[in-house]
C-alpha positions in Angstrom: 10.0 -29.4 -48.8 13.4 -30.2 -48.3 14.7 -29.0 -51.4 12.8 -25.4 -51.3 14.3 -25.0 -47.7 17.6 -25.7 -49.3 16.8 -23.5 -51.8 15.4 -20.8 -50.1 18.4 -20.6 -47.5 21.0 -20.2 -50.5 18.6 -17.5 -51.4 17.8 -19.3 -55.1 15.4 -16.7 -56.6 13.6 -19.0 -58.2 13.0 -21.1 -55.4 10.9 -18.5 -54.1 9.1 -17.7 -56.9 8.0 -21.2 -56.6 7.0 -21.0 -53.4 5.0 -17.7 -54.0 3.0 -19.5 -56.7 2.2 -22.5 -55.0 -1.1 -21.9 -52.6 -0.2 -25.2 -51.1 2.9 -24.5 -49.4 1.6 -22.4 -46.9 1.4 -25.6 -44.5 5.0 -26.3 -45.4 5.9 -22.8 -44.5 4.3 -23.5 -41.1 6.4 -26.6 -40.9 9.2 -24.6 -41.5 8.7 -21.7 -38.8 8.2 -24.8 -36.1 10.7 -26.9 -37.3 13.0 -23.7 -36.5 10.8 -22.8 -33.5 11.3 -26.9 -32.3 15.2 -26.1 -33.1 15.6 -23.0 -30.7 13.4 -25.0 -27.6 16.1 -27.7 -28.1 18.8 -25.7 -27.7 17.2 -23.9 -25.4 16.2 -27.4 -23.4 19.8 -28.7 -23.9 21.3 -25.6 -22.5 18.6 -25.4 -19.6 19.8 -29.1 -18.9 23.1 -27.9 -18.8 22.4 -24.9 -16.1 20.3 -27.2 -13.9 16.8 -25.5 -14.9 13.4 -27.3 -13.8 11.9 -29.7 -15.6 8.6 -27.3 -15.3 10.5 -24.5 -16.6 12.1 -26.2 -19.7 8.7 -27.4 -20.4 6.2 -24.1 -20.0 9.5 -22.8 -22.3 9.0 -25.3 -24.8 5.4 -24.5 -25.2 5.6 -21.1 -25.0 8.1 -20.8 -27.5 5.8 -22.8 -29.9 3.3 -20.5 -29.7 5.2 -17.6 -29.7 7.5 -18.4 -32.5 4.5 -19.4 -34.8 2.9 -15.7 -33.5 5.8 -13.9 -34.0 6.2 -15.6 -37.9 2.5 -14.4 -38.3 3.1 -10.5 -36.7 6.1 -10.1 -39.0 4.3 -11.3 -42.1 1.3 -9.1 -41.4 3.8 -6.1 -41.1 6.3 -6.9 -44.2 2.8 -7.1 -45.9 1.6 -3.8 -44.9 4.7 -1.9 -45.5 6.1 -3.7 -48.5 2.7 -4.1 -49.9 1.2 -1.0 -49.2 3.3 1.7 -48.0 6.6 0.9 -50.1 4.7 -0.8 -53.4 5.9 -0.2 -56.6 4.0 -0.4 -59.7 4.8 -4.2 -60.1 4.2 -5.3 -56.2 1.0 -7.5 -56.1 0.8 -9.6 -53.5 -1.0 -11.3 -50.8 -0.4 -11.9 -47.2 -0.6 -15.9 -47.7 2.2 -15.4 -50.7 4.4 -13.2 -48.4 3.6 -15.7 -45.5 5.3 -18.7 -47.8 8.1 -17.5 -48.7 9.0 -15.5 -45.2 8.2 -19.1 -43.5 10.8 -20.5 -45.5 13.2 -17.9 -45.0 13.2 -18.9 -42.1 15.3 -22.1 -42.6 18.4 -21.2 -41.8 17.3 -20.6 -38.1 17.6 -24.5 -37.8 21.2 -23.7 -36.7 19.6 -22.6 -33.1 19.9 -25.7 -32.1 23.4 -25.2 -31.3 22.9 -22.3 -29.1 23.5 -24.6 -26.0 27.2 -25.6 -26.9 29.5 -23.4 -24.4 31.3 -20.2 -25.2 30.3 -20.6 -28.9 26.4 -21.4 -28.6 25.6 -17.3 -29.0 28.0 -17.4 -32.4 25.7 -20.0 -34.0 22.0 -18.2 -33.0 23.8 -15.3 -34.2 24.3 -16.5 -37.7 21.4 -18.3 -38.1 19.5 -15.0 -37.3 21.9 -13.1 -39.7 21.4 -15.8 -42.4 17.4 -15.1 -41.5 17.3 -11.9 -42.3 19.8 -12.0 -45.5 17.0 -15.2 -46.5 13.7 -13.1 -45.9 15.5 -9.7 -47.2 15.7 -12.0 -50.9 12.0 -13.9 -50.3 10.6 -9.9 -49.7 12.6 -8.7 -53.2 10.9 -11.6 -54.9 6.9 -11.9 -52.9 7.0 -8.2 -54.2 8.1 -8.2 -57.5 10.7 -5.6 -56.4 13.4 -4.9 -58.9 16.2 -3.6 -56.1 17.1 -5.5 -53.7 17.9 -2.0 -51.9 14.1 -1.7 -51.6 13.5 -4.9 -49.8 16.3 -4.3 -47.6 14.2 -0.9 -46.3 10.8 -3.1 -46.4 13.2 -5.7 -43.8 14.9 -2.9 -41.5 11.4 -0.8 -41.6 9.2 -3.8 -40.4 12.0 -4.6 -37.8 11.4 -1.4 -36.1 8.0 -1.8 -36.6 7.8 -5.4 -35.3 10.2 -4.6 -32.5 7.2 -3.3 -30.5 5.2 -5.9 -30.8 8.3 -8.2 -30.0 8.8 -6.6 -27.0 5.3 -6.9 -25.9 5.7 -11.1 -26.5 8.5 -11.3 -24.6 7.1 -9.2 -21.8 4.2 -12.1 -21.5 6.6 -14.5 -22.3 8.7 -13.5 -19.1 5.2 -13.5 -17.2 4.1 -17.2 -18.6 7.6 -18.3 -17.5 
């Protein structure tokens, strides 16, 4: 597992064409997505520590972003796969929402660097890489899950579903702010 999420966030083509093939990695893809979900909350916890936040707070925030983060994996998957795979095919796109699922959870990887986010003044730079990296990381895993032959077209699969999946984002954070 170790070795694909290296893989996957140096954007090795290969590695995700492993991953893509290999019905079994879907749990390590969910791995993946909590490890970086685990990754934000301790940053998050850290940095909460840091501004004197309840314990109750910290910990409703833990859960919450959990289950949020493992929701949000799932809602972006379900879009990529409805645009990429449908509405932006090409002749050589088959795939499958559990392929797409794999390889997106692993793009995920370099979202580990969240765990900085609580370091002052420079916490922000390293969530804003990480996220960068992400999308860079899931643009490639897209280009591959879809047997697309320009990268170009992933990237409009990537910014399309990010409009797309900015609603729903919005609507999780919305009950996000109400759970906490």
């Amino acid at each position: 597992m170790i070795q694909r999420m290296i893989g996957a966030a140096l954007f090795n083509a290969e590695t995700y064409e492993e991953i893509e093939a290999d019905p079994g990695a879907i749990g390590q893809a969910v791995l993946v997505v909590i490890l970086v979900t685990v990754c934000g909350a301790v940053g998050g916890v850290i940095g909460g520590l840091l501004g004197d936040a309840s314990a109750l707070k910290l910990l409703l925030g833990v859960i919450a972003g959990l289950v949020f983060g493992i929701v949000r994996w799932a809602i972006w998957v379900s879009v990529l796969s409805l645009v990429g795979g449908m509405m932006l095919r090409t002749g050589s796109t088959h795939t499958s929402w559990a392929e797409l699922g794999r390889v997106v959870g692993f793009a995920y990887t370099p979202g580990v660097l969240s765990i900085f986010s609580f370091v002052p003044f420079v916490g922000w730079l390293f969530f804003l890489v990480g996220w960068l990296w992400t999308l860079v990381a899931v643009t490639i895993a897209v280009r591959q899950a879809l047997d697309f032959e320009s990268t170009g077209r992933a990237v409009a699969v990537v910014l399309l579903t990010g409009v797309i999946g900015f609603i729903p984002w919005i609507i999780i954070r919305i009950i996000q702010g109400i759970v906490l």
